[in-house]
Backbone as a chain_set.jsonl record, in Angstrom:
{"seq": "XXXXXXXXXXXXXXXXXXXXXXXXXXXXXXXXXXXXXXXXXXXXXXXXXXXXXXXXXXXXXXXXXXXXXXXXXXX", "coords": {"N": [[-25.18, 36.257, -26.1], [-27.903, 37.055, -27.922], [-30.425, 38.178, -27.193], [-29.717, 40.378, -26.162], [-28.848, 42.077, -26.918], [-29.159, 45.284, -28.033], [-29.884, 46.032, -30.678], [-31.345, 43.971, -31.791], [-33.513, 43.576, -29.839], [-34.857, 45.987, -30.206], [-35.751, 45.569, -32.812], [-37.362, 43.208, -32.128], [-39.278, 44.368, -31.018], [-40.81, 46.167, -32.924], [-42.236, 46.627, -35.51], [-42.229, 46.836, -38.27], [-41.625, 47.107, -41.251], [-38.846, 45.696, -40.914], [-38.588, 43.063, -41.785], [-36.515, 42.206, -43.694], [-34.457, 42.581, -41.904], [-34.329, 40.312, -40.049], [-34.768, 37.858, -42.539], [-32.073, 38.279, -43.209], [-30.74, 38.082, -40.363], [-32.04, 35.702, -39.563], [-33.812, 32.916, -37.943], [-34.83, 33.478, -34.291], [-34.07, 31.374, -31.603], [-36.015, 29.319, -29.468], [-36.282, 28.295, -27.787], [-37.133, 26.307, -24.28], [-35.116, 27.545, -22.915], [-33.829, 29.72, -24.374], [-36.321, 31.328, -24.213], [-36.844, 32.316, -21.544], [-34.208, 33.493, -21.161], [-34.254, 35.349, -22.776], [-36.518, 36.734, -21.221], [-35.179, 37.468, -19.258], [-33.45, 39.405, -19.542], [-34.966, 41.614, -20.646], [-36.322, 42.16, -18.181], [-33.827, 42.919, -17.119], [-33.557, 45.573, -18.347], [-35.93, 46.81, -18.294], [-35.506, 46.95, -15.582], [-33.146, 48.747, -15.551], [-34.568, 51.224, -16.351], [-36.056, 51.488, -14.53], [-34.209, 52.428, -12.513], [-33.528, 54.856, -13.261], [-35.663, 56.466, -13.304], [-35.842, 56.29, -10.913], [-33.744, 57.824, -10.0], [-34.199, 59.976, -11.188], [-36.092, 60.88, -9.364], [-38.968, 60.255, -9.459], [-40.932, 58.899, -8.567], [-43.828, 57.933, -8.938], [-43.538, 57.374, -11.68], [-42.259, 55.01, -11.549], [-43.281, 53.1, -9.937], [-45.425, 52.774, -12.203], [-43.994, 51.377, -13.542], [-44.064, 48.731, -12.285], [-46.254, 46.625, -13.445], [-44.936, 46.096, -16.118], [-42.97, 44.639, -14.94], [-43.403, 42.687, -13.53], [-44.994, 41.178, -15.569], [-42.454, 39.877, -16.874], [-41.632, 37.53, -15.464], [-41.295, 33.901, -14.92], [-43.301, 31.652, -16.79]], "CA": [[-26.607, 36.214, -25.972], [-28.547, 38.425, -28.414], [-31.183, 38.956, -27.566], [-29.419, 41.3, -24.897], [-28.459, 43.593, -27.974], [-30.224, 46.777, -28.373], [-30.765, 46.091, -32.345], [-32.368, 42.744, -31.375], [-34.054, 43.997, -28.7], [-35.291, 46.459, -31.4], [-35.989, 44.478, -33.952], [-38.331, 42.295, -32.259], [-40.764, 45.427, -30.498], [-41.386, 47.037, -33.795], [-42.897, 45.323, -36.851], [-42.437, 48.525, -39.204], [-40.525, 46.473, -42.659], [-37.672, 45.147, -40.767], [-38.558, 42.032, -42.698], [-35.122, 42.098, -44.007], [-33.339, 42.177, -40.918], [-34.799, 39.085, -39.543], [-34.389, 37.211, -42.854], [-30.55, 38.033, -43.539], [-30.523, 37.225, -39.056], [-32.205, 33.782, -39.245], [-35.194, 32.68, -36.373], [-34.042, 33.233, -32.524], [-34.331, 30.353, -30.646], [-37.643, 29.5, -28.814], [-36.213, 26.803, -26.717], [-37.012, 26.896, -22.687], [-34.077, 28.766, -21.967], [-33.908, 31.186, -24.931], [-37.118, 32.38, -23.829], [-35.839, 32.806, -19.894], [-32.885, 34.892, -21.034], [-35.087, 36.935, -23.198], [-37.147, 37.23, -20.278], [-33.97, 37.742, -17.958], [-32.828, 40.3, -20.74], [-36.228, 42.524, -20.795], [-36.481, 42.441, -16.629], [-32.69, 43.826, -16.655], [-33.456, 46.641, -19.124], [-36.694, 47.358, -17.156], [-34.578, 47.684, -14.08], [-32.703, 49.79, -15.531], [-35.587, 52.215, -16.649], [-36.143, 52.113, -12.925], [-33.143, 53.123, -11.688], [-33.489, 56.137, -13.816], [-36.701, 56.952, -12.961], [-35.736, 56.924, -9.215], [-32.325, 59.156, -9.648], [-35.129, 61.822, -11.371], [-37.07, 61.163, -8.317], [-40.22, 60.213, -10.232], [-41.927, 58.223, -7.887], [-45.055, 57.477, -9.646], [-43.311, 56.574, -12.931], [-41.627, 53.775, -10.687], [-44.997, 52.277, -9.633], [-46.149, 52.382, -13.49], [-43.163, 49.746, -14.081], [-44.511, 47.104, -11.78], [-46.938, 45.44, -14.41], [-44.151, 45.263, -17.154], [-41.897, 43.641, -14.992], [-44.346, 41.142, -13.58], [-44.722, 40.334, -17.342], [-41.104, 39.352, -17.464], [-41.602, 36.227, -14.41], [-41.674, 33.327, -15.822], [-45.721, 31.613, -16.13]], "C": [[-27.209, 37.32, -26.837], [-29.194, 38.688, -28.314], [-30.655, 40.319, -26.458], [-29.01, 42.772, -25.731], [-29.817, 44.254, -28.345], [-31.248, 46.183, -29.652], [-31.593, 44.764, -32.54], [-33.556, 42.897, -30.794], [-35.478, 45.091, -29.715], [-36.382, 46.701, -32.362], [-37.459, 43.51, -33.102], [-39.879, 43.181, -31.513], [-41.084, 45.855, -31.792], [-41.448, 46.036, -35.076], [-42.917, 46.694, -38.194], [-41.291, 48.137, -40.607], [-39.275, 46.17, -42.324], [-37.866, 43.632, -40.548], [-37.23, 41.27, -42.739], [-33.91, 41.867, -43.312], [-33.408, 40.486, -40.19], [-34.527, 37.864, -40.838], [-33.135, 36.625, -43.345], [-30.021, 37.042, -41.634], [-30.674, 36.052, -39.152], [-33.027, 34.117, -38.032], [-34.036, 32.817, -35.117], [-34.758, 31.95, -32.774], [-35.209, 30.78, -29.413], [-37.399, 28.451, -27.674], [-36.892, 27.592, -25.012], [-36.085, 28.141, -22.431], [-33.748, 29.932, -22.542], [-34.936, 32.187, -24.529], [-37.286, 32.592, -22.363], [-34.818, 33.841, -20.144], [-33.379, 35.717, -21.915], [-36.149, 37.842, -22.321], [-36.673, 38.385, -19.335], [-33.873, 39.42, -18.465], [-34.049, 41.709, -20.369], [-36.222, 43.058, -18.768], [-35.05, 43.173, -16.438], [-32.819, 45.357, -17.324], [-34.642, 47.424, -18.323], [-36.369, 48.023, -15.825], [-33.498, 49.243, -14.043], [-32.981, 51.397, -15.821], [-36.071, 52.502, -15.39], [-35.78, 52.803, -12.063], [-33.209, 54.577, -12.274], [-34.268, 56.876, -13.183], [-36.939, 57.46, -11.465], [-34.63, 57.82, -9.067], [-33.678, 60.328, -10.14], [-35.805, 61.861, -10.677], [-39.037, 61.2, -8.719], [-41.048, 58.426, -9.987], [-43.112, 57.247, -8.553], [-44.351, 56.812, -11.1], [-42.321, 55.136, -12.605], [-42.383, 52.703, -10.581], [-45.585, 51.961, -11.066], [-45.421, 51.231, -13.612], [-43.392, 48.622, -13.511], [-45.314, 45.799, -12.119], [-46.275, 45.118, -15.537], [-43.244, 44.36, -16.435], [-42.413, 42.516, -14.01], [-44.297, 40.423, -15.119], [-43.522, 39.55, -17.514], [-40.611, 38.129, -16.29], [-41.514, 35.093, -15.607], [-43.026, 32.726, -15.757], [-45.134, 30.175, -16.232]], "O": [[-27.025, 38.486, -26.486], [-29.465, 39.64, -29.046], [-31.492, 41.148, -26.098], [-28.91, 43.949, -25.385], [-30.937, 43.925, -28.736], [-32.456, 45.968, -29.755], [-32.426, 44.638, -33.437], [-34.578, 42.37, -31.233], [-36.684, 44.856, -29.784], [-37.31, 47.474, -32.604], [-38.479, 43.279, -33.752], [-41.05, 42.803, -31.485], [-42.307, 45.961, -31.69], [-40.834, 45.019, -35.398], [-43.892, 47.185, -38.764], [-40.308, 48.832, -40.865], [-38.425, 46.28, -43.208], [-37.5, 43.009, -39.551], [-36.879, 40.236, -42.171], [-32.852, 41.333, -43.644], [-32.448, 39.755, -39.947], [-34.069, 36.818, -40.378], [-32.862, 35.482, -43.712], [-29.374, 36.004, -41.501], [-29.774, 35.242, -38.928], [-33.014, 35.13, -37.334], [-32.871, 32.428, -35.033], [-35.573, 31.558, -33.61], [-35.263, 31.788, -28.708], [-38.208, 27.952, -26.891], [-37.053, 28.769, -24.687], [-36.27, 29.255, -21.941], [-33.446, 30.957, -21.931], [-34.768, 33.404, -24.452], [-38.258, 33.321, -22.165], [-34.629, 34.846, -19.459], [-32.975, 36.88, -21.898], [-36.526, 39.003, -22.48], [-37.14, 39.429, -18.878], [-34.196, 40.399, -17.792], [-33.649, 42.715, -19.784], [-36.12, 44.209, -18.344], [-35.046, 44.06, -15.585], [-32.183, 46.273, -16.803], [-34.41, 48.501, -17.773], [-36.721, 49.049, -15.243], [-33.22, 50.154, -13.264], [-32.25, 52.379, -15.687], [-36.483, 53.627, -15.106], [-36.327, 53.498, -11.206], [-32.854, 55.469, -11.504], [-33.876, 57.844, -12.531], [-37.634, 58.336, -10.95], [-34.552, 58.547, -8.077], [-33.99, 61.32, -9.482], [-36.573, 62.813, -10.815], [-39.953, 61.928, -8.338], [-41.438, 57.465, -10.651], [-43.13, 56.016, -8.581], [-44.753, 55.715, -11.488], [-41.807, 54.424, -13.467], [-42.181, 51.582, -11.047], [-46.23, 50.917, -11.168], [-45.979, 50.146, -13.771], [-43.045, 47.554, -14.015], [-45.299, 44.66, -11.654], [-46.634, 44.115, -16.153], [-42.727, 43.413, -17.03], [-41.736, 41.509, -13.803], [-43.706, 39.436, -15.557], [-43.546, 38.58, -18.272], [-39.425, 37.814, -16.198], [-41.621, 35.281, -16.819], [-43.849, 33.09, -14.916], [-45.848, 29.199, -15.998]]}, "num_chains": 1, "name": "protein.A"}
């Protein structure tokens, strides 16, 4: 699954001339289910910005993450 890789992952938040990477890659896939497990993908990495955030005991930056990972339901 790639988009579960970092440099994918990457690659598709920042728009800064990585042009090049995307045209040697080739298009993701837009189907139903590619964009569910890119969903899936984003809500696990979120979670895991959570878990962090609660071992440093940082309460409030816990509560900020609850409107990105609504974002990552499906609509």
């Amino acid at each position: 699954m790639p988009e579960a890789d970092g440099t994918i992952r990457m690659a598709m938040a920042e728009d800064d001339g990585r042009a090049a990477f995307w045209e040697v890659y080739g298009r993701l896939d837009r189907s139903a289910a590619a964009v569910w497990r890119s969903r899936f993908y984003e809500a696990r990495h979120l979670g895991a910005i959570r878990l962090e955030r609660h071992r440093l005991g940082r309460a409030d930056a816990v509560r900020e993450s609850y409107g990105a990972m609504a974002g990552c339901s499906p609509s």
